[in-house]
C-alpha positions in Angstrom: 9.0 -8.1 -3.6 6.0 -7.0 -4.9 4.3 -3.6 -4.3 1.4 -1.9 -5.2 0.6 1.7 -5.2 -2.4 2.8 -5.7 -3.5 6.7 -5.4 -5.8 8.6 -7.9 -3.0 11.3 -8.1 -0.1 10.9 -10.5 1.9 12.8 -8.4 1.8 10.6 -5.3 2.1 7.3 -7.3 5.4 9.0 -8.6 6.7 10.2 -5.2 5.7 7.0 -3.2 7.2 5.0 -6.3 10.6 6.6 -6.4 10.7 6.2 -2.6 10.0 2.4 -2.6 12.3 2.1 -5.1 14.9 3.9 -2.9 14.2 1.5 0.1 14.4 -1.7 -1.5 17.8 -0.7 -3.2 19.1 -2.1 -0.1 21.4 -4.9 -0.8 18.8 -8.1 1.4 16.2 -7.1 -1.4 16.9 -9.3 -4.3 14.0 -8.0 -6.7 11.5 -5.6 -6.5 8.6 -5.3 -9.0 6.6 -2.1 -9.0 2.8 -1.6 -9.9 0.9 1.5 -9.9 -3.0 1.9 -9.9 -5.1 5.4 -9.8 -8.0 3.4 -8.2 -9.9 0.6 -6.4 -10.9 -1.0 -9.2 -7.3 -0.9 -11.0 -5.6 -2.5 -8.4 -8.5 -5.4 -7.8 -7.5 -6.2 -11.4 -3.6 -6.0 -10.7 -4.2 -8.2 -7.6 -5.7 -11.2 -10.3 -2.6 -10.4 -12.3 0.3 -10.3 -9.7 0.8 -12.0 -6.3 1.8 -8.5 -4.5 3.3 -8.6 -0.7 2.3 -5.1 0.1 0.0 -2.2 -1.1 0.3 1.4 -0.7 -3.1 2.4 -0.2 -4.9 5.7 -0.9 -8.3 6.1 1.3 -9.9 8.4 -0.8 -10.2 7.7 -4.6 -12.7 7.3 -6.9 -15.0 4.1 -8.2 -13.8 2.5 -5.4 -12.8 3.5 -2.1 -9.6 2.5 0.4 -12.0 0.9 2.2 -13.5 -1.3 -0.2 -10.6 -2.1 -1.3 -9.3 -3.6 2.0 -12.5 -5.0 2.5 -12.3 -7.1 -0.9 -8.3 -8.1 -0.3 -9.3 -9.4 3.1 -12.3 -11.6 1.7 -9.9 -13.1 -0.7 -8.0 -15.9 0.4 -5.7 -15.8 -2.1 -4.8 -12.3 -1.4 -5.0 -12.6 2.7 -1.3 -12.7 3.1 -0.6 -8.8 0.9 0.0 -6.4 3.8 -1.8 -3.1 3.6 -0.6 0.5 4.4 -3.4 3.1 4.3 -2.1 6.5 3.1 -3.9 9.8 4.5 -4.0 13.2 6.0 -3.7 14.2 9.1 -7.3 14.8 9.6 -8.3 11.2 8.8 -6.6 8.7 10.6 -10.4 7.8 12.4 -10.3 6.3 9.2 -7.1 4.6 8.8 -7.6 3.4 12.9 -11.0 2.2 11.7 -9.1 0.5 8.4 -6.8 -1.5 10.9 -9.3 -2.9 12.5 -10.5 -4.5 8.8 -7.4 -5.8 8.4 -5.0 -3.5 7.2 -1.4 -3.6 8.5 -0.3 -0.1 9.0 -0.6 3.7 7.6 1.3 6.8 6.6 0.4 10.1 7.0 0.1 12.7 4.0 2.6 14.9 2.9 4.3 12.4 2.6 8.7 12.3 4.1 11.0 9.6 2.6 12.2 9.0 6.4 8.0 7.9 7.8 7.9 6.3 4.4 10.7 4.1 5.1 10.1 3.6 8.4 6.8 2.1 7.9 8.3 0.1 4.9 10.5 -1.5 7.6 8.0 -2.2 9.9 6.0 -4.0 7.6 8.9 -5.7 6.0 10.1 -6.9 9.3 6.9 -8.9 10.0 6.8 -10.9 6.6 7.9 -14.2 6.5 11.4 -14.1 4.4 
């Protein structure tokens, strides 16, 4: 498994990336490899590097947006199959709602708790092809 995070804060890649790690400790995940980004344009270049199954989104970053970003990974067609979770605060989930219908898969809401994290991990998980 693949998984991408990508957040302009150190912190948050560090949080979400111990967490990840957490979930796919579980004994049905074989491998996981972790990538980190601190913006759009970072992770467009990880995505020509690395086939990755699912990225961890930020909405608001600099260079280049959350939403450009979905916008470019669902324009690809080599990249059409990478399932996106938007991350955001409360107050902006007109945007994640809005980011959904552009083809990402899911969200999670900021602060962050390992127990929504995994959740939403499992939902997404659950709907890839094994």
């Amino acid at each position: 498994m693949n998984v991408l995070i990508v957040d302009d804060s150190k912190i948050v890649r560090r949080v979400l990336s111990n967490t990840v790690r957490r979930y796919f400790k579980a004994p049905e995940w074989n491998e996981l490899n972790l990538f980190e980004a601190e913006d759009g344009l970072e992770a467009m270049a990880q995505m020509k590097k690395e086939k990755v199954d699912i990225m961890l989104l930020d909405w608001n970053m600099p260079n280049m947006t959350g939403e450009e970003v979905v916008e470019a990974v669902r324009a690809n067609k080599d990249w059409n199959k990478t399932r996106i979770v938007m991350a955001t605060t409360e107050g902006a989930k007109a945007n994640v709602l809005k980011m959904i219908k552009k083809g990402a898969n899911g969200y999670m809401v900021k602060p962050f708790q390992e127990e929504n994290i995994f959740k939403t991990l499992a939902n997404i998980t659950a709907r890839m092809p094994k």
